[in-house]
C-alpha positions as CSV (number, residue, x, y, z in Angstrom):
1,X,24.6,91.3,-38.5
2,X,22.7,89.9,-41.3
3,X,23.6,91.0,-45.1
4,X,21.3,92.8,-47.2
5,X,21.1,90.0,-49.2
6,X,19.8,88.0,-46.5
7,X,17.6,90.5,-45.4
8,X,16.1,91.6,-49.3
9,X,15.4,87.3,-49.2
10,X,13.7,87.5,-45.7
11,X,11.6,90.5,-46.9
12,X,10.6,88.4,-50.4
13,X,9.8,85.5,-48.5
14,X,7.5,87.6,-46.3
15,X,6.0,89.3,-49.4
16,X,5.4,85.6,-51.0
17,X,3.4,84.6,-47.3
18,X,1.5,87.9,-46.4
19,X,0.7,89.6,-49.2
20,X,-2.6,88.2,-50.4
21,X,-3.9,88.6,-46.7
22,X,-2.5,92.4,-47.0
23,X,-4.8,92.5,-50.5
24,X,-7.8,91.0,-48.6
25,X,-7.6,93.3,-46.1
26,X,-7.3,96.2,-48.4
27,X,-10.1,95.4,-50.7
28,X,-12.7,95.1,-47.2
29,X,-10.9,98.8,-45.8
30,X,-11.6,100.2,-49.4
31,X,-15.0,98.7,-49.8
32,X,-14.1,96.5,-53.0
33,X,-11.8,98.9,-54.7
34,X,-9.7,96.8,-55.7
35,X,-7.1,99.1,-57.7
36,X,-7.0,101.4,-54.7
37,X,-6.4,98.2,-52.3
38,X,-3.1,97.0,-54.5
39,X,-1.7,100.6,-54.4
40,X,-1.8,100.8,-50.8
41,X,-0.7,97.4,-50.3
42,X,2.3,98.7,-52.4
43,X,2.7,101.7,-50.5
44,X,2.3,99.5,-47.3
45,X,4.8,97.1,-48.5
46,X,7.4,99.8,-49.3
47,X,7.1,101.1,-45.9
48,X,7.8,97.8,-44.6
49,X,10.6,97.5,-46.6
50,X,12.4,100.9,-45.4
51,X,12.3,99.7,-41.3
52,X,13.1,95.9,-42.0
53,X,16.0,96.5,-40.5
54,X,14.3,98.0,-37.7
55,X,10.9,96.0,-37.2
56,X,12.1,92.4,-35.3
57,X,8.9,91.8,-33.6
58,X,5.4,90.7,-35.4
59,X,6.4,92.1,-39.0
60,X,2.9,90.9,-39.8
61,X,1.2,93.6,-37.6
62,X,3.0,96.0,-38.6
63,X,2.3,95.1,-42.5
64,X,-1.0,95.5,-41.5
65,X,-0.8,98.8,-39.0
66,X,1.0,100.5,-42.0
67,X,-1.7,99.4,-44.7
68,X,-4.7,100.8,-42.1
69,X,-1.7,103.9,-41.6
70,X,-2.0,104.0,-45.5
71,X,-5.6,103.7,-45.9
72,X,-6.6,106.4,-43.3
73,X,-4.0,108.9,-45.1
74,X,-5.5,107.9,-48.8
75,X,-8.5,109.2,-47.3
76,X,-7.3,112.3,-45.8
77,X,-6.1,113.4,-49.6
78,X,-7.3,116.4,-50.7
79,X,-8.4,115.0,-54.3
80,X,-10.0,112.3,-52.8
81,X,-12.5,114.6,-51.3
82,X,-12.9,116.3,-55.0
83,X,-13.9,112.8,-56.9
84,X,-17.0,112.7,-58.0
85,X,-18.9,109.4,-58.6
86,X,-20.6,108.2,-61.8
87,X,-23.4,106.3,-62.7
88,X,-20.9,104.4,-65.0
89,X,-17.1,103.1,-64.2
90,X,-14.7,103.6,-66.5
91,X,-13.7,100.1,-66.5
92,X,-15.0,96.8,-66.3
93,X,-15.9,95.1,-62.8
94,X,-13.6,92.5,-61.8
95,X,-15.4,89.4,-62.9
96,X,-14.0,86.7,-60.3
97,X,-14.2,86.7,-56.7
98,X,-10.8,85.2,-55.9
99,X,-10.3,86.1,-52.2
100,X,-13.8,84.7,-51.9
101,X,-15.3,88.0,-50.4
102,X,-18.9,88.5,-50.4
103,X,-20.1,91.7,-52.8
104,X,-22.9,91.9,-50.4
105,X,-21.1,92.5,-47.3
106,X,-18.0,94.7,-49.4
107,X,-20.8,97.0,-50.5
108,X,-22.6,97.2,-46.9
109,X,-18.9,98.4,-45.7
110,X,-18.6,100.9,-48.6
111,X,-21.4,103.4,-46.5
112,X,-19.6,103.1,-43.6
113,X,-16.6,106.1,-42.6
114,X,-13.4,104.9,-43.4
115,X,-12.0,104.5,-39.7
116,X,-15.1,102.6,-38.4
117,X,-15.2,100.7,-41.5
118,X,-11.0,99.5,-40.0
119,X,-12.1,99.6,-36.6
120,X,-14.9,97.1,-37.5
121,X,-12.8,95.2,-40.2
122,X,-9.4,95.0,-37.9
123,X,-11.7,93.8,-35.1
124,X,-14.4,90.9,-36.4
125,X,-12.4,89.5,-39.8
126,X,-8.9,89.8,-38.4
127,X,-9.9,88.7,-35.0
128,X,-8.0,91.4,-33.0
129,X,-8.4,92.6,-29.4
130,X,-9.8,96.1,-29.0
131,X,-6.3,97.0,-27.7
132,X,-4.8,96.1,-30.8
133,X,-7.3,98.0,-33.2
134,X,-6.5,101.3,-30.9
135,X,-3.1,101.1,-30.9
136,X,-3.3,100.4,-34.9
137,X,-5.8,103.0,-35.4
138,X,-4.0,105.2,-32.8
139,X,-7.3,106.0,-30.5
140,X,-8.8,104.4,-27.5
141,X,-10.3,101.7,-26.4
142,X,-13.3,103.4,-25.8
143,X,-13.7,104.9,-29.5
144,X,-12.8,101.5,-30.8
145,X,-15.7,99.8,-29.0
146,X,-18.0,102.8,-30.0
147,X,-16.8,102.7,-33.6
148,X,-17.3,99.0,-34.1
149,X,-20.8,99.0,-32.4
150,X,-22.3,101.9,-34.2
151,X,-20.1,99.9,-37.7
152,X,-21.9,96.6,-36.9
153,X,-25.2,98.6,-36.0
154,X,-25.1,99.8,-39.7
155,X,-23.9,96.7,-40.9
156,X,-27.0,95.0,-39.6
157,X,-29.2,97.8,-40.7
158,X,-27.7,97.2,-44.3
159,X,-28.0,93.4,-44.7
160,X,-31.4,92.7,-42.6
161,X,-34.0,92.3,-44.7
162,X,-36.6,95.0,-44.6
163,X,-40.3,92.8,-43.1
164,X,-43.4,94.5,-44.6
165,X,-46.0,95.9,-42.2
166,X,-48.3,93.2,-41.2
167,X,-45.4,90.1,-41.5
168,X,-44.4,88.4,-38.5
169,X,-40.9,89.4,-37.6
């Protein structure tokens, strides 16, 4: 039986190694948020914390089930649905790029729903099978396949550039 000592070390040490792939994959489930992305990384990590004891299998994918766990709930928030959106932020954008994410793409998954945006997100930047994104998302296979195609068809949509009539596609 391992101390708590020696199990508050393994959880720092697994802080130290997964967090900034935790933050990365907040700020593309949030759309660029990246305030929002840091507190559910937090909640995320607390959660993780709680069932150390418990979790001996990939604690990595179950970091990242509980962040998408944390995410979908965020959503489900009752003032969530009462923000309104203004023309100007209160604050300042963040002015460097550090996880090297493209504001292009971040801003094309911003219009998508919230679970297709995981489903495509879990599926085509974290390379997971759809088994995996249904068991994190908690749906089938069949609604993950449906929600990343329709995801990527909008995707697409977003980033093509529009041809005028009469240019040669």
């Amino acid at each position: 039986m391992r101390s708590r000592r020696d199990q508050d070390t393994a959880f720092a040490d697994f802080v130290r190694a997964e967090r900034g792939r935790l933050v990365a994959t907040g700020r593309l489930l949030t759309a660029g948020d990246v305030h929002l992305a840091e507190d559910l990384v937090q909640t995320a990590l607390t959660r993780v914390y709680l069932a150390w004891s418990k979790v001996r299998t990939d604690r990595s994918a179950y970091a990242r089930k509980v962040l998408v766990n944390s995410f979908i709930d965020h959503k489900r928030r009752p003032f969530v649905r009462r923000e309104s959106a203004t023309d100007e932020p209160p604050d300042s954008p963040v002015a460097a790029n550090d996880e090297g994410l493209d504001p292009t793409l971040v801003a094309a998954l911003a219009e998508l729903p919230p679970r297709m945006r995981a489903a495509v997100v879990l599926r085509h930047v974290h390379d997971l099978s759809v088994d995996e994104v249904a068991g994190l998302l908690g749906c089938s296979t069949g609604n993950v396949k449906s929600q990343t195609a329709r995801g990527l068809d909008k995707l697409r949509a977003t980033l093509t550039p529009a041809t005028t009539p009469g240019e040669n596609a």
